[in-house]
N, C-alpha and C positions, 0 to 999 in steps of 0.2 A: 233822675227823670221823675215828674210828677203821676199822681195815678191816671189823670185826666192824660199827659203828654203817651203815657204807654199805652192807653187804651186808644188813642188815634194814632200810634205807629202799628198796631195790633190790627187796626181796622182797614188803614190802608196797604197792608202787605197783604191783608184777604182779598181786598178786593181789586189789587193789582189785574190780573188778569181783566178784569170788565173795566178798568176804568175808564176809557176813551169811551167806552160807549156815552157817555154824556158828552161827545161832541158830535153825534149822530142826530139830535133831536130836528127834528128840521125846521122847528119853526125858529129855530138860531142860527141856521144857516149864513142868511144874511151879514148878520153879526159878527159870526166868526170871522168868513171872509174879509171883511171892514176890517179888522182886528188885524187879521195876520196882514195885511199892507200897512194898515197904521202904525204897529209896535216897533219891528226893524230899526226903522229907523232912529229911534229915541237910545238906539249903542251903536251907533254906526263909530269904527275904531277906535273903539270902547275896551276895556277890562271890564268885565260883568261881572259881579256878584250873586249867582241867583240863587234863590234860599227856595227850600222845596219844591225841589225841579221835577220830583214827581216820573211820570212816563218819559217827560221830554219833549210834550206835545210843544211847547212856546221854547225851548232850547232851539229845537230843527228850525224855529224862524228868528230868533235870535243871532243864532251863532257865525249864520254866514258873514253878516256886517259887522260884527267884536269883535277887535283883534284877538280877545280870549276869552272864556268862560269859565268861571269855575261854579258848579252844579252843584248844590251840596243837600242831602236829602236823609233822614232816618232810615228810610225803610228799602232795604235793600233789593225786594221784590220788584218794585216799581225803577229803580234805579236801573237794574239788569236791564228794562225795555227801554227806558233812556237812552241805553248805551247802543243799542242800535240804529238809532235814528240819527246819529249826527256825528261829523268827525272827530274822531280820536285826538287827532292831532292837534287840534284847538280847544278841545272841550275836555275838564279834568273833572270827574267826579267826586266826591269825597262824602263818607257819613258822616254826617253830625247833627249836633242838636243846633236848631235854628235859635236857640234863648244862650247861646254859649258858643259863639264862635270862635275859634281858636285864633290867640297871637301870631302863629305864626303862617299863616295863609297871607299876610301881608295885606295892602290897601288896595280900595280897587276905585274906578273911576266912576263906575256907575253898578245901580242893584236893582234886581229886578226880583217880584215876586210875585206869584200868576196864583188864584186861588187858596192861599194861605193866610191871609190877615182874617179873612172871617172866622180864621178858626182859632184866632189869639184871644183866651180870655179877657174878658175887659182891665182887668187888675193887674195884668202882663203887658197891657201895648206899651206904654211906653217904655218897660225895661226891654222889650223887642226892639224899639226902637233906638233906644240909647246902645245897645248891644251891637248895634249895625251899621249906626253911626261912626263907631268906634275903628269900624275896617274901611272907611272907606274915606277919600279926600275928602278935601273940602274943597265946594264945587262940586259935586260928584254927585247924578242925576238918579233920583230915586225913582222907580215907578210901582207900582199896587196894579193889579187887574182883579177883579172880583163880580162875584153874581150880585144882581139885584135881584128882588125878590117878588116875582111875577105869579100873582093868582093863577093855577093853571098848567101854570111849567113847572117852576118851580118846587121841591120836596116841600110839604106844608110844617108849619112848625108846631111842635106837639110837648114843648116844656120850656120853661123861662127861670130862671133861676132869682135868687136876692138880689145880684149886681144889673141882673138885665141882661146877661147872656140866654140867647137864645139858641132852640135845640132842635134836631132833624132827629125823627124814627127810621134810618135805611134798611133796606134787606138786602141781601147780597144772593148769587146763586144757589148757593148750597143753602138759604135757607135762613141763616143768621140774622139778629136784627141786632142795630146798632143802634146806640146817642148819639149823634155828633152833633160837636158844638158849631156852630154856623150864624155869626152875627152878620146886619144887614146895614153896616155903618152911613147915617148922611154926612153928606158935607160938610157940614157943619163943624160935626163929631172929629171929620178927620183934621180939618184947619187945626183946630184946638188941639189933637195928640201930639200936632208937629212941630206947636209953637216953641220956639226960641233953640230948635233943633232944624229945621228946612224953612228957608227961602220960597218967592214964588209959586206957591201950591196950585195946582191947574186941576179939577175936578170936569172930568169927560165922561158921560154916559150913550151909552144907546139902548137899545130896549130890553137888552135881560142882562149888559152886564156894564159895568165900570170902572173906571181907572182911575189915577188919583197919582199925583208927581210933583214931586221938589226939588229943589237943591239943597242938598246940603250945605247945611252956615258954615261961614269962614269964621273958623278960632280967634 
């Protein structure tokens, strides 16, 4: 694991406990709700793949239309409140690193992953992406959900690095401040990471957040 990957496993098992409070904001209200009728459906009797599933907020609206889920997440803090929120019996948990998915979890039909690509270095997406490619069919419907980046709402950005990653200052309760890395990908950006790896790209916004889905190419 790299220092960047342990210092955002390190960040979010602190601040497990508050994380859902960033679904409280309420001028995303709207949004959110949008969201959770919109996503469902895109695994309806599905195998799901979802890579940093996090609390499990997009799991509980996920899971009921999968045929299955498997969750797969670093940081075991947050994982523990996942595992409350949604059936056992359909949903498997598992740690792992999202840049090293294991052989043997098998192929899945569709993946999902809910606020995690802004946080993939730029010099990493595509081995993220080849990495993921790797578990899943072809054919097999990808989807991205991520923030956009709203003067006002959203954390302001307070470092930029050589590649162009960009950085959020957070605090957490007890006090702590953190870097996280949090890019603001366009369209553009993401056509291009996907080329000659997904089909069909569909780029869907609403006003603080985003989504982004393909298919997987046939071999």
């Amino acid at each position: 694991m790299s220092s960047g990957q342990s210092k955002m496993q390190s960040y979010y098992a602190a601040r497990a406990a508050e994380y859902d409070r960033i679904y409280l904001k309420p001028e995303r209200q709207t949004d959110l709700r949008a969201i959770e009728r919109w996503l469902p459906a895109k695994f309806s009797a599905a195998r799901v793949l979802e890579i940093a599933c996090g609390t499990g907020y997009w799991t509980q609206f996920i899971a009921p239309l999968a045929a299955r889920v498997l969750a797969i997440d670093s940081a075991a803090e947050t994982m523990a409140i996942a595992k409350t929120r949604v059936p056992l019996g359909k949903v498997e948990f598992l740690s792992g690193d999202a840049y090293a998915l294991p052989a043997d979890i098998g192929r899945f039909d569709a993946a999902f992953a809910g606020f995690w690509f802004s946080h993939i270095p730029k010099k990493r997406q595509r081995e993220f992406l080849h990495g993921l490619a790797a578990r899943l069919e072809p054919g097999a419907r990808v989807v991205f959900l991520d923030n956009r980046y709203v003067e006002g709402s959203s954390t302001p950005l307070t470092e930029r690095d050589a590649d162009g990653n960009t950085f959020q200052t957070r605090r957490l309760d007890d006090g702590s401040t953190h870097q996280v890395l949090k890019n603001f990908p366009a369209e553009a950006e993401l056509i291009e990471l996907v080329d000659g790896l997904g089909q069909g790209p569909v780029f869907t916004t609403w006003q603080y957040y985003w989504a982004f889905e393909y298919v997987v190419q046939q071999a």
